[in-house]
C-alpha positions in Angstrom: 129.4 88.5 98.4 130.6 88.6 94.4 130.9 85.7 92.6 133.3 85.0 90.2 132.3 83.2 87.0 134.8 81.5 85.2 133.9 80.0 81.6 131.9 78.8 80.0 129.7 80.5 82.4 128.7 84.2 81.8 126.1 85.5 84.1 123.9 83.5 86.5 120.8 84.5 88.3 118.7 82.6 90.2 118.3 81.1 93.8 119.9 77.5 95.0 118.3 76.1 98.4 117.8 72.7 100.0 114.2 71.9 99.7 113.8 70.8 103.2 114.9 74.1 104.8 115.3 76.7 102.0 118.4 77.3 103.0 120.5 78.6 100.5 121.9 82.0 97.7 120.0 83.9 95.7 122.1 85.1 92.4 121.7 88.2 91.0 123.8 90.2 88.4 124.6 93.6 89.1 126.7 96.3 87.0 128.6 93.8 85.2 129.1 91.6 88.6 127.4 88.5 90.3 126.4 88.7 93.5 125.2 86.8 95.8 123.0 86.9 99.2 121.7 84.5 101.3 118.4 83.8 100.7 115.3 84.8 102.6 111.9 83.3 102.9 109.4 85.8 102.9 106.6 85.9 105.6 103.1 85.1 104.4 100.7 87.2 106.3 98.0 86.4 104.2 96.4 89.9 104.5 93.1 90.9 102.7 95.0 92.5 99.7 97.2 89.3 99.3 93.8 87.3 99.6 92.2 89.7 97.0 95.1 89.5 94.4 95.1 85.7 94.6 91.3 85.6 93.9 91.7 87.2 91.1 94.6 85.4 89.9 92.7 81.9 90.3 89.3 83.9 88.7 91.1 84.2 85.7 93.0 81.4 85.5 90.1 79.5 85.2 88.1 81.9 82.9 91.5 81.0 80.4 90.7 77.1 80.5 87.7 78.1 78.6 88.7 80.3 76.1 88.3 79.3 71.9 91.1 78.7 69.7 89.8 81.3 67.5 89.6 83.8 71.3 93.2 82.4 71.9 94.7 84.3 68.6 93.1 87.1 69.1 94.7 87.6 72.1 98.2 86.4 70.8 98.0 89.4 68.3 97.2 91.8 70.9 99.9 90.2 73.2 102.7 91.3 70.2 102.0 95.1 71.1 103.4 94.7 74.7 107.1 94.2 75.3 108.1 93.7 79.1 111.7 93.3 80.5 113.2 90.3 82.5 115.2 90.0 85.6 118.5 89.9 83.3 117.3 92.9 81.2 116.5 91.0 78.5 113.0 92.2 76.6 110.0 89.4 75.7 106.9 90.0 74.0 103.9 88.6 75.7 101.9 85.6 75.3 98.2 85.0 74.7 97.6 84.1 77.9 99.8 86.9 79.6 97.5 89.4 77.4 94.4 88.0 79.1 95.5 87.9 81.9 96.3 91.3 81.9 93.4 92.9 80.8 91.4 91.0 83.3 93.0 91.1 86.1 92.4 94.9 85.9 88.9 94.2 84.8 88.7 92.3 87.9 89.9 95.0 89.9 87.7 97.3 89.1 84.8 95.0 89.2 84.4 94.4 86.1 83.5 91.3 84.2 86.1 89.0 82.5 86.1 89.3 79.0 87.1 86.6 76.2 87.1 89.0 73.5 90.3 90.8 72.6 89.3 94.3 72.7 91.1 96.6 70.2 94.4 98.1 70.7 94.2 101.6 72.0 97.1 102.3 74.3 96.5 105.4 76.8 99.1 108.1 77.4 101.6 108.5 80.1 100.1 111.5 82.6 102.4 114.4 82.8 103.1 115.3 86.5 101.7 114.9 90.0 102.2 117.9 92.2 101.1 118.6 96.2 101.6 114.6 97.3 100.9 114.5 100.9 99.3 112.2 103.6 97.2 111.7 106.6 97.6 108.8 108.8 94.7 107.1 106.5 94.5 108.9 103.4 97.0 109.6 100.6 96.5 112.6 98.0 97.8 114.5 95.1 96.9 116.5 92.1 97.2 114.7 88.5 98.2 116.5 85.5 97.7 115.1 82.3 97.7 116.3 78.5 95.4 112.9 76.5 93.4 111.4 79.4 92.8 107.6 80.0 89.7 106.5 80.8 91.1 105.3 84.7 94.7 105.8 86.5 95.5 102.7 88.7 97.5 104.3 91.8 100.0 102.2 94.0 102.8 103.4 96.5 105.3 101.9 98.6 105.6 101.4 102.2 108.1 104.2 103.8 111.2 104.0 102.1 113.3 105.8 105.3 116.2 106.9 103.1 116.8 109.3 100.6 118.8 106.8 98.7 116.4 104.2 98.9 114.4 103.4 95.4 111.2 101.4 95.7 111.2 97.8 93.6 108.5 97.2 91.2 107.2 94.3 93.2 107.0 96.8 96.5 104.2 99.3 94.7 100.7 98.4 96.1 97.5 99.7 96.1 96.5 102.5 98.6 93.4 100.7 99.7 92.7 97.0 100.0 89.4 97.3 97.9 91.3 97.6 94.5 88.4 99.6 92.8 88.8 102.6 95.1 92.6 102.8 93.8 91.5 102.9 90.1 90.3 107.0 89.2 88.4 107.6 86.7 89.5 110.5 84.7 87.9 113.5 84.7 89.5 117.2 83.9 92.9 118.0 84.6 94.2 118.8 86.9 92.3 116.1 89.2 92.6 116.1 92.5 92.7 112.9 93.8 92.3 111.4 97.5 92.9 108.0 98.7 92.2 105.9 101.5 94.7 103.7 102.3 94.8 100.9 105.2 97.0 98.0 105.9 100.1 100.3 105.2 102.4 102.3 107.8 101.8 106.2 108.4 102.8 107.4 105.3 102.6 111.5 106.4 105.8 113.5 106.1 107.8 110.0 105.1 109.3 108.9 101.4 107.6 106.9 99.4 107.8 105.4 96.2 104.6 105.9 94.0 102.8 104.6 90.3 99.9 105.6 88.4 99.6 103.3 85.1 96.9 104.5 82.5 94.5 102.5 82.1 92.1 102.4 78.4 88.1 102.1 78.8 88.9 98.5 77.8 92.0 98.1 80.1 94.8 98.3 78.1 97.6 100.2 80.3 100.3 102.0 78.8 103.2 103.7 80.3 103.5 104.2 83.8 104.6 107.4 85.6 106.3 107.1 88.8 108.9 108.1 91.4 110.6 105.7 93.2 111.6 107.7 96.1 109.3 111.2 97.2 108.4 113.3 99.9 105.3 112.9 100.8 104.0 115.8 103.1 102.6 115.4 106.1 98.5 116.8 105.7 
């Protein structure tokens, strides 16, 4: 459906729904349009990687209650170093507590212990290529090429994506394996060969998929991701 916005209305995105039964439309602007759908409530399996990300989301969350006003700017001047980009397109500069947060929650996934201490700044380099991505029915694999190492590469994919045209959505790439550590390499010499086990995911051999590695520093500062949002991945 397109919506048309008269003035003094210029774009609108967002969803409207009755609170009793979430019935409702979800806004969204697209190529100079609004469109809208009819909103759907996602299905809450509750699944061991859904468990495991909220764990981490409450570990931290209450790591940040305790953190020192003098902690607290340290992390709001990292935080200026990191831009991100909103629904609307629109690009915002982190917040102290987004900056801890982010740090720690990939502390966390590696299992590693939160920090309060803004570490300094050291933002690792994008890798260069992959090359040979293929899977089994339980493990996903591919060589990494890269020029300046990181000290670890977070990977995540995407479920199948059954069409060529099909581009996986940030919020679709997940971890290969539900125990987040095994899905953060440490770097060695490239190329690396890497091998994954992944579970809780469809066959991913011989389908498309969308993939992401995101560098990640000794002190967990990621910098620029490299991904595909739609590749063959070979059947092994």
């Amino acid at each position: 459906m397109i919506v048309s916005l008269i003035a003094p209305l210029k774009e609108i995105s967002g969803k409207q729904a009755d609170p009793v039964t979430s019935e409702g439309l979800v806004y969204m602007p697209a190529a100079g349009r609004t469109l809208a759908r009819q909103m759907v409530v996602p299905a809450n399996p509750n699944t061991s990687r859904q468990q495991a990300i909220r764990t981490i989301q409450t570990l931290t969350s209450a790591a940040m209650k305790l953190v020192t006003e003098s902690e607290r700017e340290a992390w709001g001047t990292l935080a200026t170093n990191f831009t991100r980009t909103g629904r609307l397109g629109q690009s915002y500069t982190l917040n102290w507590s987004q900056c801890y947060a982010m740090v720690n929650n990939y502390r966390l996934m590696n299992g590693q212990a939160i920090t309060d201490t803004a570490p300094a700044l050291s933002v690792p380099a994008t890798p260069d290529s992959i090359a040979a991505l293929q899977a089994t029915d339980t493990e996903v694999s591919f060589d990494l090429s890269y020029t300046t190492g990181a000290a670890f590469y977070l990977i995540e994919v995407s479920r199948p994506l059954l069409s060529l045209s099909r581009q996986a959505r940030d919020n679709e790439f997940v971890t290969p394996s539900a125990d987040f550590a095994d899905s953060i390499i440490t770097a060695t010499t490239s190329p690396q060969s890497i091998a994954i086990d992944y579970s809780g995911l469809p066959d991913l051999s011989g389908q498309r998929i969308g993939w992401r590695i995101t560098p990640l520093s000794a002190s967990y500062i990621p910098g620029p991701p490299l991904l595909d949002r739609n590749a063959a991945c070979a059947a092994g």
